[in-house]
C-alpha positions as CSV (number, residue, x, y, z in Angstrom):
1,X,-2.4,31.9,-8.9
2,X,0.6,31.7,-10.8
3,X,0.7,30.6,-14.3
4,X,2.6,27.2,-14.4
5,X,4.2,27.5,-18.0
6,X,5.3,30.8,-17.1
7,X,6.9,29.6,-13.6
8,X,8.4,27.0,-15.7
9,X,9.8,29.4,-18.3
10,X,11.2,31.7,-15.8
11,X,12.9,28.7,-14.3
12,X,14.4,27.6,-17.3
13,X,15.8,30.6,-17.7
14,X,18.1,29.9,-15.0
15,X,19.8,27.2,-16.0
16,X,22.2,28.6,-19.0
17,X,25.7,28.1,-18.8
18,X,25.6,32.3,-19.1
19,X,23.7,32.7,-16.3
20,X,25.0,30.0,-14.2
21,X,28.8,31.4,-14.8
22,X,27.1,34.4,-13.2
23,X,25.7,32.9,-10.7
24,X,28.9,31.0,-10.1
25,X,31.0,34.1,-10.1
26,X,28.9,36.7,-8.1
27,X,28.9,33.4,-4.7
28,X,32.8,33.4,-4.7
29,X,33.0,37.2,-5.3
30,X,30.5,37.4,-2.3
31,X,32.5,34.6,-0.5
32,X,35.9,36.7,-0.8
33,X,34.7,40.5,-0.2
34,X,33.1,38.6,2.5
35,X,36.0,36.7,4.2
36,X,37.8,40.1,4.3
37,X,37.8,42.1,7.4
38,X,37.1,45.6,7.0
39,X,34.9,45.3,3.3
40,X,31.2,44.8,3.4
41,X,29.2,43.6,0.6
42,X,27.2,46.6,0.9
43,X,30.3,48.0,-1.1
44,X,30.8,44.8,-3.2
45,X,26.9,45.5,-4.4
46,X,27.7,48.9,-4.8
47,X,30.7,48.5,-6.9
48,X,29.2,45.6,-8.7
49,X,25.5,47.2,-9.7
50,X,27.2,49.6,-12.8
51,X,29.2,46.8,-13.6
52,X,26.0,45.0,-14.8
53,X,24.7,47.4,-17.4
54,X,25.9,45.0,-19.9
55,X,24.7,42.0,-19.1
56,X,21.1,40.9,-19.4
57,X,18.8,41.6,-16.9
58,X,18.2,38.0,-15.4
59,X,22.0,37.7,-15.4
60,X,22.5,40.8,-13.8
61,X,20.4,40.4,-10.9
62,X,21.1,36.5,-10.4
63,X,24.6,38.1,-10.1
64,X,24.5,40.5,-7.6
65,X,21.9,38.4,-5.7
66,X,24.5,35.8,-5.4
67,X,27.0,38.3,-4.1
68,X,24.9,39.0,-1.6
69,X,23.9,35.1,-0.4
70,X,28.2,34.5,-0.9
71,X,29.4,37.4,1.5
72,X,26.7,35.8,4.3
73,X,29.0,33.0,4.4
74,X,32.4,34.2,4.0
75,X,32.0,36.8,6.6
76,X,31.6,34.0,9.2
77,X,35.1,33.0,8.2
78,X,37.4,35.8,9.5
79,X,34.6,35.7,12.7
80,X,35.5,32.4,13.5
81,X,39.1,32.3,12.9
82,X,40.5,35.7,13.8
83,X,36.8,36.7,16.4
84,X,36.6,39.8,13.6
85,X,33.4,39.7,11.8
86,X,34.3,40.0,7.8
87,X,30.9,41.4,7.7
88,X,28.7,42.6,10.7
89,X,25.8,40.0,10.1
90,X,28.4,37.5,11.8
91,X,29.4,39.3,14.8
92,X,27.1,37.0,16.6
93,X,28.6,33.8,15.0
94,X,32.2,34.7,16.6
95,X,31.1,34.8,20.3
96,X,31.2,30.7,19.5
97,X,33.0,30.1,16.3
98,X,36.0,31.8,17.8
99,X,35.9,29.6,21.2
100,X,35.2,26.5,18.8
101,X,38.1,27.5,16.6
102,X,40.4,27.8,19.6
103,X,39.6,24.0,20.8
104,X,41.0,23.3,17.5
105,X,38.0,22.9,15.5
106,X,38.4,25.9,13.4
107,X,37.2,24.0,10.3
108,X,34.1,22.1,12.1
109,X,32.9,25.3,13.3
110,X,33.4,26.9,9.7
111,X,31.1,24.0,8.5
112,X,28.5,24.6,11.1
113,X,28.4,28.0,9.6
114,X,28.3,27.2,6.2
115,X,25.2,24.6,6.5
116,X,23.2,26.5,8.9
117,X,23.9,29.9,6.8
118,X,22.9,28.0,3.8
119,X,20.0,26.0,5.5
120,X,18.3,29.8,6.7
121,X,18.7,31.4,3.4
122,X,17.6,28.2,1.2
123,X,14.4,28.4,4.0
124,X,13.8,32.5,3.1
125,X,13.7,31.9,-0.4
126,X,10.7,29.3,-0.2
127,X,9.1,32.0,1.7
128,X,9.7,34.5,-0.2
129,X,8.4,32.2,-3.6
130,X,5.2,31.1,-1.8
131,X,4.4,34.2,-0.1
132,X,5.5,36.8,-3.0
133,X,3.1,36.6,-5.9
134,X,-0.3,36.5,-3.1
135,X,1.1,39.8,-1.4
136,X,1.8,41.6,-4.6
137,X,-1.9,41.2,-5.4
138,X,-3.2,42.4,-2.3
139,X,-0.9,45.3,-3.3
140,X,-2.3,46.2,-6.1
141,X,-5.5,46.7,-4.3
142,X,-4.1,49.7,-2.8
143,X,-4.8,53.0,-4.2
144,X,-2.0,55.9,-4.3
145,X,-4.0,57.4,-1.1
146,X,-2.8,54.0,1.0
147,X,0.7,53.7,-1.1
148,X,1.6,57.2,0.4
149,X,0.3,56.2,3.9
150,X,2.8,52.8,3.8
151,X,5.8,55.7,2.6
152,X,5.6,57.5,5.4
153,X,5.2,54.4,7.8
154,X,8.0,53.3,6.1
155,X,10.3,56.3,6.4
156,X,9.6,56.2,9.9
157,X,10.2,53.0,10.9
158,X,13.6,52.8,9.0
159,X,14.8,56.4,10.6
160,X,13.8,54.9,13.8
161,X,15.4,51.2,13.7
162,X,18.8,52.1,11.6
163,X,20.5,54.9,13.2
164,X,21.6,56.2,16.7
165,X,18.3,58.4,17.3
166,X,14.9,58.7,15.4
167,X,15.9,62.5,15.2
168,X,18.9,61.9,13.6
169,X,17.4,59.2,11.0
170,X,14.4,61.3,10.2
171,X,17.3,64.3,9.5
172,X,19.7,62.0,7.5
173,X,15.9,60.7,5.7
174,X,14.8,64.7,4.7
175,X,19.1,65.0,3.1
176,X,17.9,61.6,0.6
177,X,14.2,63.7,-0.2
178,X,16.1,66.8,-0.9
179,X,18.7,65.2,-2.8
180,X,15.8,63.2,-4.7
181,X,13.8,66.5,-5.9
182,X,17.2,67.6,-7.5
183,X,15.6,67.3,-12.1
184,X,12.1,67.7,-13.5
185,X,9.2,68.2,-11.2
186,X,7.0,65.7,-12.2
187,X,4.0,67.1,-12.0
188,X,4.9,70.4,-13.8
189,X,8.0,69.4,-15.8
190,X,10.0,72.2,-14.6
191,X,13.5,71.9,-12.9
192,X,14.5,72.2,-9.8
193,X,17.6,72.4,-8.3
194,X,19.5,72.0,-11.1
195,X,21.8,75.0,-11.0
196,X,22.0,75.4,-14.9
197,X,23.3,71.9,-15.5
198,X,21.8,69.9,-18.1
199,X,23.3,66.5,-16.6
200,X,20.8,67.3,-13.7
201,X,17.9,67.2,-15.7
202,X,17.4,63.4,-15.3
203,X,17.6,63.8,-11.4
204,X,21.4,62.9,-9.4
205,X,22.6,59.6,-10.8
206,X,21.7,56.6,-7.9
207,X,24.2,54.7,-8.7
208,X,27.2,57.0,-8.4
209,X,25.2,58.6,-4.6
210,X,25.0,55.0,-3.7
211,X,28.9,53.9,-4.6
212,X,30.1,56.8,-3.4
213,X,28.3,57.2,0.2
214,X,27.8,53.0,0.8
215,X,31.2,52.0,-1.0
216,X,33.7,54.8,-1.1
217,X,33.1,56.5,2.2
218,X,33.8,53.2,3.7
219,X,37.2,52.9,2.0
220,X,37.9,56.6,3.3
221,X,37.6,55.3,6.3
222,X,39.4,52.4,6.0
223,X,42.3,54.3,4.8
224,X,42.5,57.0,7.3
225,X,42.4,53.8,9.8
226,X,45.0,52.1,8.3
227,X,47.5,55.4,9.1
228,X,47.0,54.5,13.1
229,X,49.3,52.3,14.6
230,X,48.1,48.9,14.9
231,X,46.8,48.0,18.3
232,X,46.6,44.2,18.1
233,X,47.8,42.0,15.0
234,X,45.5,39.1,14.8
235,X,46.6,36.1,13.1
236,X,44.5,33.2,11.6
237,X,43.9,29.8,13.8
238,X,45.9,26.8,12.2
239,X,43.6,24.9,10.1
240,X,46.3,22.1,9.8
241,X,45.9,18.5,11.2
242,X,43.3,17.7,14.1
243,X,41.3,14.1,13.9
244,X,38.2,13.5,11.1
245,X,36.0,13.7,14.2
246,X,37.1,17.7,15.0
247,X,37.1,18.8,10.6
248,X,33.5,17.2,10.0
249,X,30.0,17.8,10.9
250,X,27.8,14.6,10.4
251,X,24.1,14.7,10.2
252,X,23.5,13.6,13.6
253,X,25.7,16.5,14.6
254,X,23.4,19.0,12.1
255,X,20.2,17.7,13.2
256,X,20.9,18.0,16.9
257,X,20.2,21.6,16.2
258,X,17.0,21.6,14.7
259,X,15.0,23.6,16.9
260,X,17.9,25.9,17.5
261,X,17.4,26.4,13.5
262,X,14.2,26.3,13.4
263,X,13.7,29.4,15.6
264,X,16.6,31.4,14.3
265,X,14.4,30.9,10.7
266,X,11.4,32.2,12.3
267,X,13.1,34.8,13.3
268,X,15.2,35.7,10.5
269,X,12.0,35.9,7.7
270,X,10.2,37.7,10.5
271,X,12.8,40.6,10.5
272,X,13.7,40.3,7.0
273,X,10.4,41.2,6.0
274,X,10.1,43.9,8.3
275,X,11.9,47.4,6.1
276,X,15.3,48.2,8.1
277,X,16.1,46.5,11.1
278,X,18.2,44.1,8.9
279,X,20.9,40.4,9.3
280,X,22.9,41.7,12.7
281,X,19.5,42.2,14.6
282,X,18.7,39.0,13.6
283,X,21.5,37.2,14.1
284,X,21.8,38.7,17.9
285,X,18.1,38.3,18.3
286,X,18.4,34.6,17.1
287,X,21.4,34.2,19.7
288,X,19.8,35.8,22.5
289,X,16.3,34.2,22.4
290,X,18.2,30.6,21.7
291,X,20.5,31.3,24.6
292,X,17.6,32.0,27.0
293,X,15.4,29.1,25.4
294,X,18.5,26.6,26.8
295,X,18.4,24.8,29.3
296,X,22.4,25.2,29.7
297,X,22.6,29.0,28.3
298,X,26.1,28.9,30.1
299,X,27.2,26.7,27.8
300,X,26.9,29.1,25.0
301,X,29.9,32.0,24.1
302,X,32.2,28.6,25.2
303,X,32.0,26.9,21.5
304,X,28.8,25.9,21.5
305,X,27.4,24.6,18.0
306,X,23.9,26.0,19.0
307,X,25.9,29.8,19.1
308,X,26.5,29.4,15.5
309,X,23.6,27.8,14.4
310,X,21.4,30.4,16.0
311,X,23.7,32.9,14.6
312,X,23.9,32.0,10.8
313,X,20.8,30.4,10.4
314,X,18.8,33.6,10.9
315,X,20.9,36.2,9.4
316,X,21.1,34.3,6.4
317,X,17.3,33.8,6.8
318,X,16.9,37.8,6.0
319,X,18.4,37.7,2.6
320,X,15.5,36.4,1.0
321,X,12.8,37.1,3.0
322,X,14.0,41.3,2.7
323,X,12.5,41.0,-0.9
324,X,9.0,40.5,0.7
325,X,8.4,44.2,0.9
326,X,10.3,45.0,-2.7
327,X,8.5,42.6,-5.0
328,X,5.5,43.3,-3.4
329,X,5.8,46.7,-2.4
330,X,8.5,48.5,-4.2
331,X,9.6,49.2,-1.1
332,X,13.3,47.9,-0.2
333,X,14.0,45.8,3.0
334,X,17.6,47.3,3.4
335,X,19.9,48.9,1.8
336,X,20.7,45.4,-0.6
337,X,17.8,45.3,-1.7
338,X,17.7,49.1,-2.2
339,X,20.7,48.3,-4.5
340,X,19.0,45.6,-6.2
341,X,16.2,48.3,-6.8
342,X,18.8,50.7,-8.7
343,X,19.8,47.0,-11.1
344,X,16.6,46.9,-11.8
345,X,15.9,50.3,-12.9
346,X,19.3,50.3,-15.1
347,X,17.7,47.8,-16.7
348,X,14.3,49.8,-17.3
349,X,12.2,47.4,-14.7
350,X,10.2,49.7,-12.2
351,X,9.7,47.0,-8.7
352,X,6.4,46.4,-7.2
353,X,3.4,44.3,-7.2
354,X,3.2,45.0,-11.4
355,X,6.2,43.1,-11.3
356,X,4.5,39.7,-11.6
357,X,2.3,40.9,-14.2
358,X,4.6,42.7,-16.2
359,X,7.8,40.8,-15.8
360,X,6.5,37.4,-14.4
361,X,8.7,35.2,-16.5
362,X,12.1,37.6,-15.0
363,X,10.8,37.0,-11.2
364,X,10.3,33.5,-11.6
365,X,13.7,32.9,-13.2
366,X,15.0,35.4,-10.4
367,X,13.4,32.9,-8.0
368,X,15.7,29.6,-9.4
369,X,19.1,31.9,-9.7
370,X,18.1,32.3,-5.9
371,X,17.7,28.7,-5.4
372,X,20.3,28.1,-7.2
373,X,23.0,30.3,-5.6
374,X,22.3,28.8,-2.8
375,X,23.3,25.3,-3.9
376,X,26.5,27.1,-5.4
377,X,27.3,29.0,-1.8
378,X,27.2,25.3,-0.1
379,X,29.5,24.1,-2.7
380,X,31.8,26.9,-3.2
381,X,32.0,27.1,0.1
382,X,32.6,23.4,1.2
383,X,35.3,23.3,-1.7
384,X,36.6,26.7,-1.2
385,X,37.4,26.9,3.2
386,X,41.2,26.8,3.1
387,X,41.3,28.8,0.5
388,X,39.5,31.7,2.7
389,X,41.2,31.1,5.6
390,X,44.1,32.6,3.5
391,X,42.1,35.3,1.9
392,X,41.5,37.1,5.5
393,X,45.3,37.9,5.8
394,X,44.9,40.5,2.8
395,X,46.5,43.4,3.7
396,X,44.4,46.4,3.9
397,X,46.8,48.6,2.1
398,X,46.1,46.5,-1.3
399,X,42.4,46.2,-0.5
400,X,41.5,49.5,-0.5
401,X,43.2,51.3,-3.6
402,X,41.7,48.4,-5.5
403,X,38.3,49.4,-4.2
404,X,38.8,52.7,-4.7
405,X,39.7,52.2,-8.6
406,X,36.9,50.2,-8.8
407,X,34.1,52.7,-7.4
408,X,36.1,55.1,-10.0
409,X,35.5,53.0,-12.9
410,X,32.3,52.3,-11.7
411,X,30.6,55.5,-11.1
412,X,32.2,56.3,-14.7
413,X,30.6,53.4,-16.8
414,X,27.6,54.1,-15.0
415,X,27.2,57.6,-16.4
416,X,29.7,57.5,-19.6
417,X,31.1,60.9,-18.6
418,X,33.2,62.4,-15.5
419,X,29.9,64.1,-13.7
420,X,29.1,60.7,-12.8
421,X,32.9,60.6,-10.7
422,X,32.5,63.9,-9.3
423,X,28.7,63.1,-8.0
424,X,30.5,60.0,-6.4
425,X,33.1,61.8,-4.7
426,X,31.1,64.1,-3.3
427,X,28.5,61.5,-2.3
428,X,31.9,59.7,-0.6
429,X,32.6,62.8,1.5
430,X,28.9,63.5,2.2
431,X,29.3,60.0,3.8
432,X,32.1,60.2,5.6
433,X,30.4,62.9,7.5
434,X,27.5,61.5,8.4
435,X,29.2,58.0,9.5
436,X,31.4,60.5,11.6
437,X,28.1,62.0,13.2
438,X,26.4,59.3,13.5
439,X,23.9,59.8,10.8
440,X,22.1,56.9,9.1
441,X,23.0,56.4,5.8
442,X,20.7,53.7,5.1
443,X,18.2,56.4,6.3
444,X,19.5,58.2,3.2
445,X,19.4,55.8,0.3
446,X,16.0,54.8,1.3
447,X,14.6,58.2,1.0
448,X,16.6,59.4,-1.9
449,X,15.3,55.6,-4.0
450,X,11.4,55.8,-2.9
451,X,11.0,59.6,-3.0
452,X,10.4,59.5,-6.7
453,X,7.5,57.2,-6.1
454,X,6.3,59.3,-2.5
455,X,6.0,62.4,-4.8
456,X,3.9,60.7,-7.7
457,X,1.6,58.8,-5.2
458,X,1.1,62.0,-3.5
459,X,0.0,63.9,-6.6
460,X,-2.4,61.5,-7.4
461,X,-3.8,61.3,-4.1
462,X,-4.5,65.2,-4.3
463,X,-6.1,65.0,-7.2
464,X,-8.2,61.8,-5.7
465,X,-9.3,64.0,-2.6
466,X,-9.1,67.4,-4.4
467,X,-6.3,68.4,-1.6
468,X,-9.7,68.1,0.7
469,X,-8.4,66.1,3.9
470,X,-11.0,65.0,4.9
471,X,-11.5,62.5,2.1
472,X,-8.9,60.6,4.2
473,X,-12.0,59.3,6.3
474,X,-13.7,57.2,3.5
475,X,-9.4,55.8,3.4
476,X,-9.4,53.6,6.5
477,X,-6.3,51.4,5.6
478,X,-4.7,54.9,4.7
479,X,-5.8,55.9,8.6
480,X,-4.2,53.1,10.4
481,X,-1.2,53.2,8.1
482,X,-0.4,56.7,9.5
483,X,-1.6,56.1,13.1
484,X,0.9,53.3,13.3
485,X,3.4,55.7,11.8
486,X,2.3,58.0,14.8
487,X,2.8,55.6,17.5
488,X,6.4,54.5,16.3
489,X,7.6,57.6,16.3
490,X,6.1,58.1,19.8
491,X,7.8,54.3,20.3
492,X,11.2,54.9,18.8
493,X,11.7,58.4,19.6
494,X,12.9,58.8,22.8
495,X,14.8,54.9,22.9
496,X,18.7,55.2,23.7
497,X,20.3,51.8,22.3
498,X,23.0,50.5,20.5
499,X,22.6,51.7,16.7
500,X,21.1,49.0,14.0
501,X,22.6,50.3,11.4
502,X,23.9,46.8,10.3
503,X,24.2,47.5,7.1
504,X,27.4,50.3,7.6
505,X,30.1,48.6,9.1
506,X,33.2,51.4,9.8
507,X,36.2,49.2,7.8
508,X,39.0,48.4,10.4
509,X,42.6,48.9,9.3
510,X,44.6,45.6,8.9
């Protein structure tokens, strides 16, 4: 059980007027890189992470968790006004958002969107408190022997769900454990791959690898798209005039859609605590299960409110519940959390299940800036709709040297000298390449984050079982860990599908 007076504490914490500025600023910045077409707040996280080495720890990650919770909302903005998802979590939210906006209801179906997004996430947070502290002690049972088993089930269900083959994510999984045994070998202290250079010593800075293949390879991209000629110019639906009845949503109207919401929650924590499959899978999951659970599933893609409720409730649903496996793992759900990961090691916190003891009074007070961002994103967001509407028609060719100078400046403060720039760059091209090929960078950041932790649980679990594998037999957890890592890859190897790799969406010129 959790100590009350330390819940308490950590709660308190929250409620600063420093940390609720934060908290404040990181929902809008998340509501505007968000409402943009063709930015992802993969790469507002990625920009933003150096950018909190300054700032207390509590206020650095209530900050970049609150960019995260903002961008779920604002990306169903340019969804349901211009049918292009601002982020790919609300693709699904513009096969009716768009429709509804076209009846002339662009701003009822913005507010379906805001109070269902906020309704799912508000709903994964609770989960995520409750649930949290219980897991991480059952973690803590586990010896480095099961911690390696989970690894490699881990690394093989994310190569599997988040890229076009399990071949190709298992490939782009072994470029993130090279990259990661680039410094000191820790078991011998020697270095490896570090070509002479002492600024390699300390391993290839995360930050910079994850600006520059998550942020700045999308803003390649987004550049070179911006040079083709423009095959359709989309322009924003007219929010102006229309009766009360068509700008409001009133609670009869809300709670009409209950069930709808109540299912896309399920499924939303469901696949948020599952490592990699991520908000789009959710939100089309959530929007094909509803649809089929209807008994008028025609009616939806016409402007049905059930569409968007399905839609936002349970992406939004898998911000908080993909901390599950990081608090009580150390293992990331996606790549935000993987981000939120590198945060907390700027700040000298290593995640896991110690986490609760060690820093219990930080993860409760990281629990209220999530409850509280929240309240700020329904608020912001109310206050703020117009105002979007606007920011969608940013032109792409201000948009992208501004994120370019700011993954510059970031991967500089990050480091304090220019090897910090030049391992972003070439992290940027790295990326490019394997967006190009299809390769999963989420795959990638994965591996390169938890290899560090694969290679000291696997030295201790030698010395446990004097490399004898046979001790494996008196591990039975550790034995249906791997076989279920066997059976996936039998599972997801030879699928063909669409690729999951929400989390990399290829910018679109404006």
């Amino acid at each position: 059980m959790a100590d009350f007076s330390l819940l308490m504490a950590g709660f308190s914490d929250v409620f600063t007027l420093y940390n609720m500025l934060f908290i404040l600023c990181g929902v809008v910045l998340g509501q505007i890189v968000g409402a943009i077409p063709g930015l992802s707040i993969i790469m507002a996280l990625a920009i933003a992470v150096p950018l909190t080495y300054g700032l207390d720890t509590l206020a650095a990650i209530s900050f970049l968790i609150s960019v995260n919770k903002g961008g779920t909302v604002g990306g169903a903005v340019p969804s349901i006004l211009l049918n292009v998802p601002g982020t790919p979590e609300s693709a699904a939210t513009a096969m009716d958002g768009y429709p509804m906006a076209k009846k002339g209801k662009p701003m009822k179906a913005m507010k379906y969107a805001l109070y269902h997004s906020v309704l799912g996430d508000l709903s994964s947070d609770i989960v995520l408190i409750l649930l949290a502290a219980p897991l991480a002690v059952v973690a803590l049972k586990m010896g480095p022997i099961e911690i390696t088993a989970l690894m490699i089930l881990a690394f093989t269900v994310i190569s599997g769900l988040v890229g076009d083959s399990l071949i190709k994510g298992l490939i782009a999984a072994s470029m993130g454990f090279l990259l990661a045994t680039v410094g000191l070998d820790p078991g011998m202290a020697t270095p490896r791959f570090t070509f002479g250079l002492l600024e390699l010593y300390d391993g290839v800075p995360l930050t910079a690898v994850s600006i520059g293949s998550l942020a700045m390879s999308g803003v390649l991209l987004g550049l070179l798209n911006l040079r083709k000629p423009d095959k359709e110019q989309h322009s924003a639906v007219s929010i102006k005039g229309g009766s009360r009845e068509d700008n409001t949503v009133t609670f009869a109207e809300f709670w009409a859609n209950r069930y709808v919401a109540l299912r896309a929650f399920i499924i939303g924590t469901i696949i948020g605590a599952i490592p990699g499959l991520g908000s789009t899978t959710a939100g089309f999951l959530s929007y094909s299960v509803n649809k089929q659970a209807a008994k008028d599933p025609e009616a939806f893609g016409t402007g049905d409110p059930r569409g968007i409720a399905a839609s936002e409730t349970a992406n939004s649903a898998v911000v908080g519940a993909n901390l599950i496996p990081l608090l009580t793992l150390g293992i990331p759900g996606n790549i935000a959390a993987a981000l939120l990961v590198s945060a907390f090691i700027i700040h000298g916190i290593q995640p896991g299940p110690l986490l609760f003891e060690e820093q219990g009074r930080l993860i409760y007070g990281m629990f209220g800036a999530m409850l509280v961002a929240n309240f700020c994103n329904l608020g912001v967001g109310q206050f703020c709709m117009r105002f979007w509407a606007m920011v969608v028609s940013a032109p792409g060719t201000i948009i992208y040297p501004a994120a370019m100078l700011l993954c510059f400046a970031g991967a500089y403060v990050i480091t304090g000298a220019t090897f910090g720039i030049f391992v972003m760059v070439s992290a940027a091209l790295f990326g490019y390449v394997m967006r190009t090929f299809g390769y999963s960078i989420v795959a990638f950041i994965v591996a390169f984050l938890l290899t560090p932790q694969l290679e000291n649980s696997v030295l201790k679990a030698r010395l446990i079982t004097d490399d004898n594998p046979w001790e494996l037999l008196n591990h039975p957890v550790a034995l249906v860990l791997i076989a279920i890592s066997v059976a996936s890859m039998i599972y997801l190897g030879p699928r063909k599908k669409k690729p999951l790799d929400a989390e990399m969406p290829t910018p679109t010129g404006q």
